[in-house]
C-alpha positions as CSV (number, residue, x, y, z in Angstrom):
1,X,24.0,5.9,21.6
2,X,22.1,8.7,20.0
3,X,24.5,11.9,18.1
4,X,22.3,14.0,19.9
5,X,19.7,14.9,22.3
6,X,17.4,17.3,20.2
7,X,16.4,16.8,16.1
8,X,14.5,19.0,13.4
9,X,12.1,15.0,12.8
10,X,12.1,12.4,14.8
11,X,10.2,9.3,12.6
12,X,8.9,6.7,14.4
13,X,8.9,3.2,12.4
14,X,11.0,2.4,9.5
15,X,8.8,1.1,7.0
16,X,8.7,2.4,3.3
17,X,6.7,5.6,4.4
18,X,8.6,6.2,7.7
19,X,12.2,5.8,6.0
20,X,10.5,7.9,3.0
21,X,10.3,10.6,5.2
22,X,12.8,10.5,6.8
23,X,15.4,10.2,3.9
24,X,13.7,13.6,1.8
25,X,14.0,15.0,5.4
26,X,17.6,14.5,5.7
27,X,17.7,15.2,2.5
28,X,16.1,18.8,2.5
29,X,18.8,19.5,5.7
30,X,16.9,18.6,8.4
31,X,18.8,16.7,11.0
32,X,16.3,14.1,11.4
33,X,15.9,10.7,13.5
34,X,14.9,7.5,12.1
35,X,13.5,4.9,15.2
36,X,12.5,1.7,14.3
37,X,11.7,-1.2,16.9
38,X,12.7,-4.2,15.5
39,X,16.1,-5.2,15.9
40,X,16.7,-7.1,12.0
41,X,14.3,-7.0,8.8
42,X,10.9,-9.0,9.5
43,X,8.9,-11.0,7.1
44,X,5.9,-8.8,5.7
45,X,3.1,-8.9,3.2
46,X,2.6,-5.7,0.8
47,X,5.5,-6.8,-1.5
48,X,3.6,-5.7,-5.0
49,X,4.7,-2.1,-6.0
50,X,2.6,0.5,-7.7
51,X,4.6,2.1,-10.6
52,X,4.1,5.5,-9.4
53,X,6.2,4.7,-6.5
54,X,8.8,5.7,-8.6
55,X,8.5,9.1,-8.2
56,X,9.1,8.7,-4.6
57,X,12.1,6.6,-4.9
58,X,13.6,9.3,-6.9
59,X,13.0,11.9,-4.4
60,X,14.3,9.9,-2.0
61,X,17.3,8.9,-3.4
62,X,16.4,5.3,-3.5
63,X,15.7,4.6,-7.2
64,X,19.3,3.3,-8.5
65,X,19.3,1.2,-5.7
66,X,16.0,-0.7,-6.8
67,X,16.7,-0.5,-10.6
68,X,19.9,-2.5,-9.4
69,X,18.2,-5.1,-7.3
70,X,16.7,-8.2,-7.7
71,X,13.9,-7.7,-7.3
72,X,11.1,-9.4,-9.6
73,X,10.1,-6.6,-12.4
74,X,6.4,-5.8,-12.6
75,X,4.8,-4.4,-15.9
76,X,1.1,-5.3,-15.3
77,X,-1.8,-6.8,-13.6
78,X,-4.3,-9.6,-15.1
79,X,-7.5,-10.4,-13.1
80,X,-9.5,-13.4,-13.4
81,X,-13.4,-13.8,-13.5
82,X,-14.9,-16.1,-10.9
83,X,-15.6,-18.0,-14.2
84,X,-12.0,-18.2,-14.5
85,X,-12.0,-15.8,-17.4
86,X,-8.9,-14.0,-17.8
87,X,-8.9,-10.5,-19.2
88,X,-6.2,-8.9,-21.1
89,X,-2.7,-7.9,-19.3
90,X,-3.2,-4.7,-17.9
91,X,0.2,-3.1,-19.2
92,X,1.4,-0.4,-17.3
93,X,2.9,1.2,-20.5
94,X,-0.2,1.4,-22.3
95,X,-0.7,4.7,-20.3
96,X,3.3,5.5,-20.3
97,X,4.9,4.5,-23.9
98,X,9.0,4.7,-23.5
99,X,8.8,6.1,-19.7
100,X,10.4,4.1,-17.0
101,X,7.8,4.9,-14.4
102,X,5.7,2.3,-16.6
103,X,7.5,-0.4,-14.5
104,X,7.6,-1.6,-10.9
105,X,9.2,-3.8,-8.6
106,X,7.6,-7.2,-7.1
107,X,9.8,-7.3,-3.1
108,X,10.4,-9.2,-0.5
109,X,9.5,-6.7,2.3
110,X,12.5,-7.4,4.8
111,X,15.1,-6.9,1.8
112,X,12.8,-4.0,0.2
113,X,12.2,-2.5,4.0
114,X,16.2,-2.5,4.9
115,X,17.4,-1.4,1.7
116,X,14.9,1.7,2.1
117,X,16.3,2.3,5.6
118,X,19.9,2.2,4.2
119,X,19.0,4.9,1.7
120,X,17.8,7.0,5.0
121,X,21.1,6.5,6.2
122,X,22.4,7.6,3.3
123,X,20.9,10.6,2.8
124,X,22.0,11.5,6.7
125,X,19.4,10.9,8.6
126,X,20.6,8.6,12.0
127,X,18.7,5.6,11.8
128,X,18.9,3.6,14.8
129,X,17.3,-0.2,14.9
130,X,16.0,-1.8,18.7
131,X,14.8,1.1,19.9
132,X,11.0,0.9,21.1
133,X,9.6,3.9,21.3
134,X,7.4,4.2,24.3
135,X,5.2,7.4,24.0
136,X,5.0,10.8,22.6
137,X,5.7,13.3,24.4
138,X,3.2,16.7,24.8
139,X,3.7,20.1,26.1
140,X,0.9,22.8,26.2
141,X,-0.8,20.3,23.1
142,X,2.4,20.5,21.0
143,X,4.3,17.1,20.2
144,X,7.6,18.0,21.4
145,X,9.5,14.8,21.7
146,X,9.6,11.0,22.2
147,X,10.6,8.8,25.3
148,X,12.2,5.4,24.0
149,X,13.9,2.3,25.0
150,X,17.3,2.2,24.2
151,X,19.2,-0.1,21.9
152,X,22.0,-1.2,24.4
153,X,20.6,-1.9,28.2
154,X,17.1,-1.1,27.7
155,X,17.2,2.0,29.6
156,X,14.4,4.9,28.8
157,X,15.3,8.3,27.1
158,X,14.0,11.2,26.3
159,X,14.8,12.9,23.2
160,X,13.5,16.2,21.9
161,X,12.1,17.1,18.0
162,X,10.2,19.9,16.4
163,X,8.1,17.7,14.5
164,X,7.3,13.6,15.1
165,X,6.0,11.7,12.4
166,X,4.3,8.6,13.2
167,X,4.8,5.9,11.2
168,X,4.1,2.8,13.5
169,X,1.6,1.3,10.9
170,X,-1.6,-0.2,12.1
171,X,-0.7,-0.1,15.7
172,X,-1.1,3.9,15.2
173,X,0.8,5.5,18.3
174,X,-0.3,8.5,18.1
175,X,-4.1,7.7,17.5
176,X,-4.1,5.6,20.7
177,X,-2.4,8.6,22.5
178,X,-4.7,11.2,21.9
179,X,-7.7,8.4,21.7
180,X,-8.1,10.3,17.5
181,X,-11.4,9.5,16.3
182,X,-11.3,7.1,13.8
183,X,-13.8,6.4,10.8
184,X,-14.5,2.5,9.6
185,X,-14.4,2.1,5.5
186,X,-16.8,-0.7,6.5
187,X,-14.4,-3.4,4.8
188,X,-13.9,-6.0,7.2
189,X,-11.3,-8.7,5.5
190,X,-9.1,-11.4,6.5
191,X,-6.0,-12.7,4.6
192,X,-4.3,-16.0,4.9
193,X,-1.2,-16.1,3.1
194,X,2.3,-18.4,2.2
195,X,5.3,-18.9,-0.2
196,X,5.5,-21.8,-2.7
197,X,8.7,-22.4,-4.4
198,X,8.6,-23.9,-8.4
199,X,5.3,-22.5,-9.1
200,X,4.0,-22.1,-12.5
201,X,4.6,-18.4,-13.8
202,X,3.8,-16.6,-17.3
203,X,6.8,-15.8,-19.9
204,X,8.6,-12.7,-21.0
205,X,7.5,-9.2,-19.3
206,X,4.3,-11.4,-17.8
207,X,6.4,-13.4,-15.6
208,X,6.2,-10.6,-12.6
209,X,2.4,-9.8,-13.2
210,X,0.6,-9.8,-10.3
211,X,-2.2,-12.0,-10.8
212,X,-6.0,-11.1,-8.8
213,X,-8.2,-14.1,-9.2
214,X,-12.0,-14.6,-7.9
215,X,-12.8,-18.4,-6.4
216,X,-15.9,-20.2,-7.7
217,X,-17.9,-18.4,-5.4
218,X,-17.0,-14.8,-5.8
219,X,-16.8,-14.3,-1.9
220,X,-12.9,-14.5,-1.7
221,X,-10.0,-13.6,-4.2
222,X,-6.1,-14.5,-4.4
223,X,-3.2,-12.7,-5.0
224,X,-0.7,-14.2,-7.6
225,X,3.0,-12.4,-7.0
226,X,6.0,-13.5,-8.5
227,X,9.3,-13.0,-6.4
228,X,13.0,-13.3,-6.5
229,X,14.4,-16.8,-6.4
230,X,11.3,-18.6,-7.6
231,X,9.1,-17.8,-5.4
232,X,5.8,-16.9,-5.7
233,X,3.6,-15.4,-2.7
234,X,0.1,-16.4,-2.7
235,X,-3.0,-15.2,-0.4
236,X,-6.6,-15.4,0.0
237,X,-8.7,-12.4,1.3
238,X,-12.4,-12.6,2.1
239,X,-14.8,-11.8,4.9
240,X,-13.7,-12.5,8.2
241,X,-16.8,-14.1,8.7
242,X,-16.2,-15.8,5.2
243,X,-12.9,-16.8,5.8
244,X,-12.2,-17.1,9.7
245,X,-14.8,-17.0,11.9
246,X,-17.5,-19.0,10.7
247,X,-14.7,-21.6,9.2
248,X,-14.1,-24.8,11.0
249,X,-10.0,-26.1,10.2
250,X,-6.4,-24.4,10.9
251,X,-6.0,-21.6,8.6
252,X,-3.0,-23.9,6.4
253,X,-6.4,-26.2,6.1
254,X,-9.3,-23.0,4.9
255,X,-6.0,-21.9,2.5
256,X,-6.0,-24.9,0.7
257,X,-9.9,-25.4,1.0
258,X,-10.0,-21.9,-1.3
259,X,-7.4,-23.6,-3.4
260,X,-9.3,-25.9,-4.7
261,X,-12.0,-23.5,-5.0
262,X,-10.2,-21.5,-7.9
263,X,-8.9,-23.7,-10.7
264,X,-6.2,-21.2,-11.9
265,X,-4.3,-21.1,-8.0
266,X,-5.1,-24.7,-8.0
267,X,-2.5,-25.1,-11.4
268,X,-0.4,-23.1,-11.1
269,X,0.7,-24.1,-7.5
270,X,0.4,-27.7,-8.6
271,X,4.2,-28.4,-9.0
272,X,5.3,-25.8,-6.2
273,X,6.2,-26.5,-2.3
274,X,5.3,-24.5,0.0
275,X,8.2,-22.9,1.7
276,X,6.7,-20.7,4.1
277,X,4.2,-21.7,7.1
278,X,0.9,-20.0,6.3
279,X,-0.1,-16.8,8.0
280,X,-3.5,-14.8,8.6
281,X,-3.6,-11.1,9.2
282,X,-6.8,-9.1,9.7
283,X,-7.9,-6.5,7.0
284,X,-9.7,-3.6,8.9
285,X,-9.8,-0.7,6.3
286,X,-10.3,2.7,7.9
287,X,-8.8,6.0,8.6
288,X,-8.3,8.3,11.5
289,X,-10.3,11.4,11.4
290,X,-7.0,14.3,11.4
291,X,-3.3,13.6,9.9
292,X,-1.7,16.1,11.5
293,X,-1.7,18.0,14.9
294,X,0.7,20.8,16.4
295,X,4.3,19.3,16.4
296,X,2.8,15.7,14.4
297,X,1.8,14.3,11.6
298,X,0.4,10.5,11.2
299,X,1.7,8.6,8.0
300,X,0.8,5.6,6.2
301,X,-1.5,3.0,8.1
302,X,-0.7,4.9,11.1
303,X,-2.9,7.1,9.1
304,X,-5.0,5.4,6.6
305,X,-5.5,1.4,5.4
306,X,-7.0,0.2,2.9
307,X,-8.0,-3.1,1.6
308,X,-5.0,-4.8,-0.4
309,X,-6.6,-5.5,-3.6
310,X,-5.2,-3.0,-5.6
311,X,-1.4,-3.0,-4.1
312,X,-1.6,0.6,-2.9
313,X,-0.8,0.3,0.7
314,X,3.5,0.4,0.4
315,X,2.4,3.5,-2.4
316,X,-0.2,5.4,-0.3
317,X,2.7,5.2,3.0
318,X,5.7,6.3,0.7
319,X,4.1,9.0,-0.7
320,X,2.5,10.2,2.7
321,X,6.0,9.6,3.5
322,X,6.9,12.2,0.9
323,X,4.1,14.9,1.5
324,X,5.2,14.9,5.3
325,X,8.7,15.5,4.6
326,X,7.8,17.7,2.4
327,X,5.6,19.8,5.0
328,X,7.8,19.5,7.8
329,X,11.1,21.0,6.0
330,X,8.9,24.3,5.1
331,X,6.9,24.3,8.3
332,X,10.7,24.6,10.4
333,X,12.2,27.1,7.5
334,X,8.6,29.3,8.8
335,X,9.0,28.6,12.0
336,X,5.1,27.2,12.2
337,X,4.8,23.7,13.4
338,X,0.7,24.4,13.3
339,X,-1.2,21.4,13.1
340,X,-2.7,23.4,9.7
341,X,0.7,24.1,8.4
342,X,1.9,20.6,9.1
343,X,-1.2,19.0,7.4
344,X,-1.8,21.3,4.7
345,X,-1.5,18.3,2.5
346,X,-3.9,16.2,3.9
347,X,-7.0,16.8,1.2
348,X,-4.0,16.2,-1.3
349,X,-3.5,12.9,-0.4
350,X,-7.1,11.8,0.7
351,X,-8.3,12.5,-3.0
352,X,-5.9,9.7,-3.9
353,X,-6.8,8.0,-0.8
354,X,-10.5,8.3,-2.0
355,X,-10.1,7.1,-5.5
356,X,-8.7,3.8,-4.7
357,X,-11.2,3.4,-2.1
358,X,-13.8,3.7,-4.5
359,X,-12.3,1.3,-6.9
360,X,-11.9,-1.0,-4.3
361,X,-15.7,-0.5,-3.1
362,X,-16.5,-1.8,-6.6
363,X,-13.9,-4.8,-6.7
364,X,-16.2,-6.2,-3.6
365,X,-19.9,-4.9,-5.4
366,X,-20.4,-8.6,-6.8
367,X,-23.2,-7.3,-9.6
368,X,-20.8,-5.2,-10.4
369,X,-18.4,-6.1,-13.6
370,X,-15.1,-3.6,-14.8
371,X,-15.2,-5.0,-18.0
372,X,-18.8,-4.7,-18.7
373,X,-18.5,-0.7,-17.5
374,X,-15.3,-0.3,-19.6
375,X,-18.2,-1.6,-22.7
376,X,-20.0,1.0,-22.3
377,X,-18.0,4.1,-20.9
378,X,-14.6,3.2,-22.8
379,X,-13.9,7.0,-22.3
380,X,-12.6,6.1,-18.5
381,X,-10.5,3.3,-19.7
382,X,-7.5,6.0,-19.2
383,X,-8.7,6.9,-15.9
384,X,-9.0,3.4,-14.6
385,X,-5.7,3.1,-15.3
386,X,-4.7,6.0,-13.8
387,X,-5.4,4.8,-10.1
388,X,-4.2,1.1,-10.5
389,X,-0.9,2.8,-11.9
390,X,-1.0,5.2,-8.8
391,X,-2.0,8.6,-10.4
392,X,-4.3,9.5,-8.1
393,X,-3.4,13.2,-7.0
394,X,-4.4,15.7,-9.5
395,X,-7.1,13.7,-11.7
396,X,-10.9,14.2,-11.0
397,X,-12.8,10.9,-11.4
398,X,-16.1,12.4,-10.8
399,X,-17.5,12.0,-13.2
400,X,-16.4,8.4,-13.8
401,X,-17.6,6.9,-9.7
402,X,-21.2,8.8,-11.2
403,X,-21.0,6.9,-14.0
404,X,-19.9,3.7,-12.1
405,X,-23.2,4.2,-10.0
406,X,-25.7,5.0,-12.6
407,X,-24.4,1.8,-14.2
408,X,-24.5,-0.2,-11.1
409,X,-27.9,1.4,-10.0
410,X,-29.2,-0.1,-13.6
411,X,-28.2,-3.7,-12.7
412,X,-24.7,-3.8,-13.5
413,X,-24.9,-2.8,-17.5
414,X,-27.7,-5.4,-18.2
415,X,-30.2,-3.4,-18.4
416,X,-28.2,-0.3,-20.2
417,X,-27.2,0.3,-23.9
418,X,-23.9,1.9,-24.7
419,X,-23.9,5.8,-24.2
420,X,-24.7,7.6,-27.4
421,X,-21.4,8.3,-29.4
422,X,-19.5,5.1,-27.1
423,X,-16.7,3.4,-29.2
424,X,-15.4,0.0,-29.0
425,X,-13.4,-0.5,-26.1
426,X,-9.3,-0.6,-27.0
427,X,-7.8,-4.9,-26.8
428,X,-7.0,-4.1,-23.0
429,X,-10.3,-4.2,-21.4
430,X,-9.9,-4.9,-17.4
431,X,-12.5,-7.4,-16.1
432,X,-12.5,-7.6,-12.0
433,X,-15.4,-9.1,-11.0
């Protein structure tokens, strides 16, 4: 079944950041096993993109492939008050004029998830589907292999790998193994989410915007995302206690409840059928305390989740994806498979980590308004931009969370006057509360 008994990376789960990794591995000449445990593509949520995935995709060898696809075109976001103001499109070329990174892809995750896989393959890692990986195994604290369930009669092998990259998502493997401390964001969501078929979308380069839209009551919000084949996927997030807990109906009957708690859902769903049976998933955000350990390294949610607001959960696991191929090809070439060589990167990618979670943090502060902060500090209007387009590495946004706090300690800009020297803000101001 497998080519061989031993591998440079064995990746465990073939999501977008586990077959990331594994395709720049294969890539950069490691011989490197793909695992992943389901035996055909699943139905997922996560299908809005972040542009700067692009990058990835490149490195990967997976960006013809999704400039050919199908897949539903994305070139901005629009939020909506729980008013039911609308701001401006938030045009992801604004910030790139004439670059192709300044677009993005809206996915069906089974389709988006296989076709990432594929690229793996080609790029020569073995990817092998059905096999469950059982545990990780350890010698004197070093990862030094997996024991799996095989594709054909079930039977458990062992197989050997310098370095194992966890990629198992939020049922985090390798957290669980070594019982990894594990630190709560504090966000506590739930999301209940369908398909409609025929639903009402915008025109021109608006028709794959993904649309974020408060109910009447501020406590919940929807997502709006148009897909191939005229289908739109919609979801509600909120509290759990909000949403599930202290709810009494089926969640098809709380979905529809919101519905008719925000006007614009309620429209533009109007003429649709659904076409897929409502689901709920649970929105813990968190992270676990260390990415990387002698012979390991955790990527994506097996790492690090956060709240889906701002589409970054596919970006943050690809580019994890990336940085851990990245480490593990120069680790093996230096022969040091350190947990500190392996996971040198990891304050790299928590600053990104970090700045969406701090945009997020003000999404949920409800005296808090974007639009009424971009009034009177337009001179982060760039950087704002920067973390919903996924350029989150190598910018500080100090300065701008301080100015986010002294604004939001002062009652959310009604009690401040505009900063000496502040200009008008440009036509694309971004209103999220």
């Amino acid at each position: 079944m497998f080519a061989a008994s031993s591998y440079d990376v064995i990746v465990i789960g073939a999501g977008p950041g586990g077959s990331a990794a594994a395709a720049i591995a294969a890539r950069g000449g490691l011989r490197t096993l793909l695992l992943e445990r389901d035996p055909a593509p699943v139905f997922k949520i996560g299908e809005s993109l972040m542009p700067d995935t692009h990058g990835v995709f490149e490195k990967m060898g997976a960006l013809r492939a999704m400039q050919e696809s199908h897949f539903v075109e994305k070139h901005s976001v629009q939020f909506f008050t729980k008013t039911g103001k609308a701001s401006m499109p938030f045009y992801f070329e604004k910030e790139r004029p004439g670059d192709d990174s300044a677009r993005t892809w809206q996915v069906r995750r089974s389709e988006f998830d296989q076709l990432l896989m594929e690229t793996a393959a080609g790029q020569g890692a073995e990817v092998h589907r059905g096999v469950n990986v059982r545990d990780v195994l350890f010698e004197g604290g070093r990862a030094v292999g997996v024991r799996a369930a095989g594709e054909s009669n079930g039977g458990m092998v062992e197989l050997a790998g310098r370095v194992i990259i966890d990629a198992t998502g939020q049922s985090t493997m390798l957290s669980r193994r070594l019982d990894l401390g594990r630190v709560d964001y504090g966000l506590r969501h739930a999301s209940i989410y369908t398909h409609f078929r025929g639903a009402i979308r915008d025109e021109g380069k608006d028709e794959g915007a993904t649309l974020i839209l408060h109910t009447k009551s501020g406590e919940c919000w929807f997502w709006y995302i148009p897909l191939a084949g005229d289908v739109v996927s919609v979801g509600v997030v909120g509290p759990m206690d909000t949403l599930v807990r202290n709810r009494e109906g089926r969640p098809h009957e709380i979905f529809f409840e919101e519905v008719r708690n925000c006007a614009e859902i309620e429209r533009r769903i109007a003429p649709a059928r659904q076409c897929r049976p409502v689901s709920v998933m649970k929105d813990f955000s968190y992270r676990i305390e260390k990415m990387a350990g002698d012979g390991w390294i955790a990527i994506g949610d097996a790492f690090s989740f956060i709240d889906p607001v701002y589409s970054s959960g596919v970006f943050l696991a690809l580019k994890s994806g990336e940085m851990a191929a990245e480490a593990s090809i120069a680790a093996i070439a230096a022969d040091d498979l350190s947990g500190e060589r392996l996971g040198a990167f990891q304050p790299l990618l928590m600053r990104g980590v970090e700045a969406v979670r701090q945009l997020v943090n003000v999404f949920y502060d409800r005296n808090f308004s974007v639009g009424a902060f971009l009034r009177l500090y337009p001179q982060h209007q760039s950087k704002v931009t920067r973390i919903l387009i996924g350029d989150v590495f190598e910018l500080d946004f100090t300065s701008m969370f301080e100015d986010m706090a002294t604004f939001a300690a002062a009652g959310g800009g009604r009690a401040m006057r505009a900063p000496e020297g502040a200009t008008a803000p440009t036509p694309q101001s971004l209103q999220a509360t």
